[in-house]
N, C-alpha and C positions, 0 to 999 in steps of 0.2 A: 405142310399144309394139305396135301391133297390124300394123307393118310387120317385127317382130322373130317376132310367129306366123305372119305369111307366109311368112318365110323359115325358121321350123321347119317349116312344113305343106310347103312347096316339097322339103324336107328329107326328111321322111319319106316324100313320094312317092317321091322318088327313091329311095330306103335298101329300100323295101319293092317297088320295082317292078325293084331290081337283085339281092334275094331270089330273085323269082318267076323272074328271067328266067336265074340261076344254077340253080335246082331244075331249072328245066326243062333246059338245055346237061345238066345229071348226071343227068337221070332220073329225078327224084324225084318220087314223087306226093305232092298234100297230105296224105294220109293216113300217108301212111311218114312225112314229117316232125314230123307232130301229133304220133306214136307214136314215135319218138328223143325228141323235147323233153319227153314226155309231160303232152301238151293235149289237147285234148279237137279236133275237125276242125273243129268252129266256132271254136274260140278261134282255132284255126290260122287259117284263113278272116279272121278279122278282123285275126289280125297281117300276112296277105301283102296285105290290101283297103288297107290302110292309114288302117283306120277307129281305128286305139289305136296307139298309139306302143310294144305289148309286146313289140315286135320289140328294142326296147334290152335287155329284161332277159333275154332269152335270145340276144341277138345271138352270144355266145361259142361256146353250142352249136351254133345256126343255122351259123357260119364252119365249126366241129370237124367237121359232120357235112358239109357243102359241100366239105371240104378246099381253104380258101379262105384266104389271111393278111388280116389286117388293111388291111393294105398296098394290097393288090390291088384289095379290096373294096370301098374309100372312093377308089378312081383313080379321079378322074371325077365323083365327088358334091361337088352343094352347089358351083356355081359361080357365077356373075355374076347377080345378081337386080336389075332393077330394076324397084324396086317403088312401086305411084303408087296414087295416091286418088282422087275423080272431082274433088279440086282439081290434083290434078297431082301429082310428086314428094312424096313426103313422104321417100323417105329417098337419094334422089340412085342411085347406082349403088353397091349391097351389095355387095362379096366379101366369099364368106362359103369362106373357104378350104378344105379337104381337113379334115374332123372328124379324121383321126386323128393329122395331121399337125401340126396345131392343138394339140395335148397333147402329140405325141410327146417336144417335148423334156420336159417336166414329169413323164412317166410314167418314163422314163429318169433323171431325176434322183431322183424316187422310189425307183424303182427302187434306184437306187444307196446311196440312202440308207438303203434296207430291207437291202441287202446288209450295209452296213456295221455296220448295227446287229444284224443276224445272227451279225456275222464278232466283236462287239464281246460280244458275249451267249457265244457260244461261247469266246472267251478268258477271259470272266470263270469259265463253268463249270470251264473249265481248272486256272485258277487255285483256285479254290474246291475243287476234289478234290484239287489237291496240299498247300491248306494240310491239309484234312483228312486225310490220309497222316503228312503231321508231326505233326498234331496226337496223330491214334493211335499210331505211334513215343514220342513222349514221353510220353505217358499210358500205353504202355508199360515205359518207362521209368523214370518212377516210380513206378510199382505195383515193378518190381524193386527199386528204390533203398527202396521203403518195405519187402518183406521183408527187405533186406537189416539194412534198420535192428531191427527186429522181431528179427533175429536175434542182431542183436548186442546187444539190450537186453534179451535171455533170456540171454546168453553172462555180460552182467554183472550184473543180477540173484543170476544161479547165483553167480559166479566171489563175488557179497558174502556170498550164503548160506552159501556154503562158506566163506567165508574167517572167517566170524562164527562159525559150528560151531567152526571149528580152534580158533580165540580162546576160547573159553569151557571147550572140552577141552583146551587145555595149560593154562590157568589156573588154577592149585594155590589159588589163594585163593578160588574158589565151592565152595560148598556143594554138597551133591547132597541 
């Protein structure tokens, strides 16, 4: 275990002293980058000393504002560690690969998977607005179909009222 924080401490020197050494090729003073990230110039200070590891949670910004890819950034980090105790080797010769190369393929697959599920979300919506289109069409539709019935059960209604009227006025055999 404590050859696995070697090689994260190895890690983040390197991560934070290729930060500094990027600010500085662009120009940047600690303070302009405190104020983009917005930190405070000691927090700044402790992410480029590489006394915290806060340099991961805003590493995106830190890149955005560097105009720096991913890519580029981790060329060269986190190589051959060997790393020993004062009994000797404890973990033989580390590679500790390229971090972002290391995930690439899995972010990528992700990636794809979140597309898909995007792509998968948006055809259901599709689908759901058109049932609902029929569905108003038909609930349309009979709303008409039910005045229509409405009118034709006024039409006979009428048509028995009258026809009852006639029947009792040609009827010679009721009283009046």
């Amino acid at each position: 275990m404590l050859y696995l924080l070697k090689i994260l401490h190895f890690t983040n020197r390197e991560i934070v002293q290729k930060i500094k050494k990027i600010r500085i090729e662009k120009d940047f003073k600690p303070l302009e980058m405190a104020d983009k990230l917005n930190i405070s110039l000691s927090a700044y200070n402790k992410l480029e000393s590489g006394s915290s590891y806060t340099w991961a949670k805003y590493l995106e910004n830190i890149l955005s504002i560097l105009d720096i890819s991913y890519e580029d950034f981790f060329e060269g980090i986190a190589s051959n560690y060997n790393i020993t105790n004062k009994k000797g080797s404890i973990g033989g010769n580390i590679h500790v690969e390229n971090l972002y190369a290391d995930n690439k393929e899995k972010d990528n697959k992700i990636g794809e998977l979140y597309e898909t599920r995007i792509s998968d979300k948006d055809a259901m919506i599709t689908l759901l607005k058109d049932e609902v289109k029929v569905m108003k069409e038909s609930n349309k539709m009979l709303k008409s179909e039910n005045k229509i019935l409405k009118i034709k059960l006024e039409q006979k209604e009428h048509s028995e009222i009258t026809s009852s009227v006639r029947a009792e006025l040609s009827d010679p055999t009721k009283e009046e």
